[in-house]
C-alpha positions as CSV (number, residue, x, y, z in Angstrom):
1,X,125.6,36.5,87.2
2,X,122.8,38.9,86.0
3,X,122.4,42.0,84.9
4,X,124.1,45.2,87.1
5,X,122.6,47.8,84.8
6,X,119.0,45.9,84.9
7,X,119.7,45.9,88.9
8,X,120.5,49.4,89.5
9,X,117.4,50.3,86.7
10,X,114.9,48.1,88.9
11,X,116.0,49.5,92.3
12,X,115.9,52.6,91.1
13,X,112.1,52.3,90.4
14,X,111.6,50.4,93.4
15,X,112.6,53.1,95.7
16,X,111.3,55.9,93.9
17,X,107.8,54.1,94.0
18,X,108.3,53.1,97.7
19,X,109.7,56.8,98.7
20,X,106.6,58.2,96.7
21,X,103.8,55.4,98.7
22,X,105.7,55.8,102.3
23,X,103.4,59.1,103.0
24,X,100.5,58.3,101.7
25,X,100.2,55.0,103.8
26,X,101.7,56.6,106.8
27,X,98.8,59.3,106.5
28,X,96.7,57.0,106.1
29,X,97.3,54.8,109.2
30,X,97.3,57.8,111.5
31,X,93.8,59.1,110.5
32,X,92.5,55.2,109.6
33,X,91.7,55.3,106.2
34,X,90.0,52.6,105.0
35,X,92.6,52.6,102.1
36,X,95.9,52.1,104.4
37,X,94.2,48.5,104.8
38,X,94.2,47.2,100.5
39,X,97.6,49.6,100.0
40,X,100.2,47.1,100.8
41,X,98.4,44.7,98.2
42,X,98.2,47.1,95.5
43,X,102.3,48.1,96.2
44,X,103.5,44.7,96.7
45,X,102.0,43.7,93.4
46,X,103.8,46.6,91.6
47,X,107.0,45.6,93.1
48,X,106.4,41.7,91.6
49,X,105.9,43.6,88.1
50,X,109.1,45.6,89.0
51,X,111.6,42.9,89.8
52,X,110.3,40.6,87.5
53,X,108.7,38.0,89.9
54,X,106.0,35.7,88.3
55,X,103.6,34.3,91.2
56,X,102.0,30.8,90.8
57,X,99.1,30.0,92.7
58,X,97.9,26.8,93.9
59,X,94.6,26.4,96.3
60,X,91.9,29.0,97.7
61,X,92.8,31.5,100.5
62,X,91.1,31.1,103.2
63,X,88.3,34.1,103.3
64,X,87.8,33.5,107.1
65,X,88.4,36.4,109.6
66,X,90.5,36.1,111.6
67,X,93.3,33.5,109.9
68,X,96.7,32.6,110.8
69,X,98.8,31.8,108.0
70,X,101.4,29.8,108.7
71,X,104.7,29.4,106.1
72,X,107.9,28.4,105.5
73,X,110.7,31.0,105.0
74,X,113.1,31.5,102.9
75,X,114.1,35.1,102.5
76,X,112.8,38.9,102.7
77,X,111.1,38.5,99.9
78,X,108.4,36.4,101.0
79,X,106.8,39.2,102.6
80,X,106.3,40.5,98.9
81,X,104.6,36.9,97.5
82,X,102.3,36.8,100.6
83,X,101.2,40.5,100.7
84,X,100.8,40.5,96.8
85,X,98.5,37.6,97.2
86,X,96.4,37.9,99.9
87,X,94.7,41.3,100.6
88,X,95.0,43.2,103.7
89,X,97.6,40.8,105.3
90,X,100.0,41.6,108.2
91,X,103.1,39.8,109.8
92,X,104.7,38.6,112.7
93,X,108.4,39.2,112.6
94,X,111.1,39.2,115.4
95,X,111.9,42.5,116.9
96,X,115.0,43.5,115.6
97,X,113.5,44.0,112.2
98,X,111.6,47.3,113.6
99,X,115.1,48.6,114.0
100,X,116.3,47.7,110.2
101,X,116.9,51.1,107.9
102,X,114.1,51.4,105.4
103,X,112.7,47.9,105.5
104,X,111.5,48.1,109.6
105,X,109.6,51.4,108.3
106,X,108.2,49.1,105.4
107,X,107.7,47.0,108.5
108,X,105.8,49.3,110.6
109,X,103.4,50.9,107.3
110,X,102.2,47.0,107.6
111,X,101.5,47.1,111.2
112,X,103.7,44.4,111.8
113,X,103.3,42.9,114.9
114,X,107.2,42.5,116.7
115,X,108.2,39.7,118.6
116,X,111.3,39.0,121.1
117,X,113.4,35.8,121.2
118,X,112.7,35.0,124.8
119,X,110.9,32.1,126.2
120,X,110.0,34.7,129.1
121,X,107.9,36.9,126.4
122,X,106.6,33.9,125.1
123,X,102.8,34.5,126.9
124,X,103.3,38.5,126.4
125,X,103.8,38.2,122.5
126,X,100.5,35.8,122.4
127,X,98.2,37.7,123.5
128,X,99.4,40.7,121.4
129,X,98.7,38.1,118.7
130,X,95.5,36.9,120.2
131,X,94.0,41.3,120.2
132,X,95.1,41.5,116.9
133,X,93.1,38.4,115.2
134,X,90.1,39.2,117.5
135,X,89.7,42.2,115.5
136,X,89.6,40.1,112.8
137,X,93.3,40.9,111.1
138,X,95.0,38.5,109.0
139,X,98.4,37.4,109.9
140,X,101.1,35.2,108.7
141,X,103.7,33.5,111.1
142,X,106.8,31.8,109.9
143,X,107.3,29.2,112.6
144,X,110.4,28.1,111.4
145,X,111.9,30.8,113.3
146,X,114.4,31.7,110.8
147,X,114.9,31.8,107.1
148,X,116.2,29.5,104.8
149,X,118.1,27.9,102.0
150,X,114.4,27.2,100.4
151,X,115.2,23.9,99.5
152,X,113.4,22.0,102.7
153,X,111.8,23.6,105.2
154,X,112.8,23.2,109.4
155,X,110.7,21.8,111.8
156,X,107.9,24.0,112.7
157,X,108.5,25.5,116.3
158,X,105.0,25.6,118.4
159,X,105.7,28.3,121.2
160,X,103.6,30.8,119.7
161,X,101.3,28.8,117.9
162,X,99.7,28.3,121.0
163,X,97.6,31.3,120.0
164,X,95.5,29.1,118.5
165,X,94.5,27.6,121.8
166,X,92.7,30.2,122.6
167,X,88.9,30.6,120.5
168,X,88.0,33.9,119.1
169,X,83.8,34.5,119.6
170,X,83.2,31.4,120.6
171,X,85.2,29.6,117.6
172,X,88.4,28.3,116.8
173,X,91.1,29.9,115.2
174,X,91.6,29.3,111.6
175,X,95.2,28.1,110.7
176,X,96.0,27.8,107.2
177,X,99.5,26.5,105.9
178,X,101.1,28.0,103.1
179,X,104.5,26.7,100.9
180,X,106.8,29.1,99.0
181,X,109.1,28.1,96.8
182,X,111.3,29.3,94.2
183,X,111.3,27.4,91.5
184,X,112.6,28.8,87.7
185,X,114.3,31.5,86.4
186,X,114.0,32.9,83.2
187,X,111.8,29.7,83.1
188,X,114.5,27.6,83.4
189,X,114.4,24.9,87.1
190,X,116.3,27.0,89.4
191,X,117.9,24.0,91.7
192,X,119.9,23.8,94.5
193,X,122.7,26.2,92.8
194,X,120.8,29.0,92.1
195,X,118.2,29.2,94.6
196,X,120.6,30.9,97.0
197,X,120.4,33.8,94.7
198,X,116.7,34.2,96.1
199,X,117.1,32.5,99.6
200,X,118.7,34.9,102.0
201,X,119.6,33.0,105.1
202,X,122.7,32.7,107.8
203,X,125.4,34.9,107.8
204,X,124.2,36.6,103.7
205,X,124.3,40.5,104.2
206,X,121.4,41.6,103.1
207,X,122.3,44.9,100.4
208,X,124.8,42.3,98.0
209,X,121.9,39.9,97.9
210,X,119.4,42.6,97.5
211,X,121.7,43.9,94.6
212,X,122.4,40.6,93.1
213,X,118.8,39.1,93.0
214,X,117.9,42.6,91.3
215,X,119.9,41.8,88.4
216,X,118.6,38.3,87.4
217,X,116.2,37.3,85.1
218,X,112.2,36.6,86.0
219,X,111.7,34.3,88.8
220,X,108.7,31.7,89.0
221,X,107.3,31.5,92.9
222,X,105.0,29.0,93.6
223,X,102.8,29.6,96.4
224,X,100.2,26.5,97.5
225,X,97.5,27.8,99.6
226,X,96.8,24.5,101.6
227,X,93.5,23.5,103.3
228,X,92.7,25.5,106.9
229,X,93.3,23.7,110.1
230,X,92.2,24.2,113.7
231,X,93.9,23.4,117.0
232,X,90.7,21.4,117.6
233,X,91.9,18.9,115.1
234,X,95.0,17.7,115.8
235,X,94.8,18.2,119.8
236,X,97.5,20.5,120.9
237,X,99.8,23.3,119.6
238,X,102.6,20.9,119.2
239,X,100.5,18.2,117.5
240,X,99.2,21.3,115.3
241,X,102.9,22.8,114.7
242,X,104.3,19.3,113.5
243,X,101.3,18.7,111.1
244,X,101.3,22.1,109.5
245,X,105.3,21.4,109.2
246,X,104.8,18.5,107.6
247,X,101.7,20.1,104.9
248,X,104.3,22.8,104.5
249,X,107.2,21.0,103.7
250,X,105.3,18.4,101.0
251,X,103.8,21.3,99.5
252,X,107.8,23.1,98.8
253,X,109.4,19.5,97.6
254,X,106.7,19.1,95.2
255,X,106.9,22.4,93.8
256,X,111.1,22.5,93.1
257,X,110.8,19.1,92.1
258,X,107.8,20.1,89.3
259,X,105.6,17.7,90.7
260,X,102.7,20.1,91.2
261,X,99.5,18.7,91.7
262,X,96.3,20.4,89.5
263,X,94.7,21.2,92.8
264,X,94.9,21.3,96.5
265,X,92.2,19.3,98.7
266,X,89.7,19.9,96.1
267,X,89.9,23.5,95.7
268,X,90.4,24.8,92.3
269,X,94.2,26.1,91.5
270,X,94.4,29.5,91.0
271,X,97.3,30.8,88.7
272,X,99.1,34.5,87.9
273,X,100.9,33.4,84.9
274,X,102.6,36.5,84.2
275,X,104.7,39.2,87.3
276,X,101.8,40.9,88.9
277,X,100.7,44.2,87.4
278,X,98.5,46.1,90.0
């Protein structure tokens, strides 16, 4: 399927931009430029122009600082919907991902905060979490764990939701659920088929799909920006993983099965009807 002139055309853009931004935000990091913070938006809304992705959004982001976003996740490119969406955003991903050629030093320009598979690192990787939203950062967690097929969404786990045990001045943290989901290509319902084509999850190597998904048409994403939740309010981590698991995973069957609702919790929908130009 697709395209393998349009692929090699976009990728070639792509990594000419990227190559030609890598500097500038490394610079800026190191000396703490105020612009190495609103970068990553402004790239990863180029990149939605570049490949063609056209980003639907439902509900307000929460303006709170700090706020733990909490999503399913169904391949690489989520990192791209989020970041083009909400400004200044960072994310928790597991630690093998620092080691990955040129997307772990995408990884590390975002100040990605890395994170080990061991229950033993469990209370280590918390509070890491914990300095980083008391100085007001925005992160997104995918509690899942791992990626997915996109068409449901696993159970959330809790481990390190437990972060949002612990209050930030006085106050607790701000959790807000978030659903991706893929839903149309070249405006067309993508379904169970050809959503693989944009979910990259098991055993998929990642430069075939990378190639592949390059060549297709324009993709519809529909993110839902649910209503914030705090630890307070459902009683424990667990109680508070399972709830923002089950927010998530309405939000993704109502979006691939076109049954979107006009708003979210009484906040006004918010829509980019067209890929993202920055």
């Amino acid at each position: 399927m697709g395209s393998r002139l349009l692929a090699v055309f976009r990728i070639l853009i792509y990594v000419s931009w990227t190559f030609l931004l890598i500097p500038v935000q490394a610079i800026g990091l190191r000396l703490h430029r105020p612009y190495a913070r609103r970068l990553p938006y402004f790239y990863h809304r180029s990149c939605c122009w570049i490949f063609g992705f056209r980003l639907v959004q439902l509900g307000a982001i929460s303006e709170q600082r700090p706020t733990l976003f909490v999503s399913n996740h169904t391949s690489y490119l989520d990192i791209t919907m989020l970041s083009a969406l909400i400004p200044g955003v960072s994310f928790i991903s597991k630690a093998e991902v620092r080691d990955w050629p040129f997307f772990g030093r995408l990884a590390r320009l975002q100040e990605t905060v890395f994170i080990e598979r061991r229950t033993s690192r469990t209370s280590h990787h918390r509070d890491a979490i914990h300095e980083r939203l008391k100085t007001g950062d925005r992160l997104v967690l995918f509690p899942e764990g791992t990626s997915n097929d996109g068409n449901r969404v696993l159970p959330f786990k809790s481990a390190l939701l437990s972060v949002a045990e612990k209050k930030i001045d006085d106050q607790p943290l701000v959790v807000q659920p978030v659903s991706i989901a893929y839903t149309h290509l070249n405006g067309v319902p993508m379904g169970r088929l050809y959503r693989p084509f944009y979910a990259w999850y098991g055993d998929m190597e990642l430069a075939p799909h990378f190639l592949e998904m390059a060549g297709l048409g324009k993709v519809t994403i529909v993110v839902t920006f649910h209503p914030p939740v705090t630890v307070e309010a459902h009683g424990s981590r667990k109680e508070l993983a399972e709830a923002c698991g089950q927010i998530v995973a309405r939000g993704v069957a109502a979006a691939i099965t076109g049954q979107l609702p006009p708003a979210t919790a009484g906040t006004p929908a918010q829509t980019t009807l067209a890929p993202a130009r920055p």
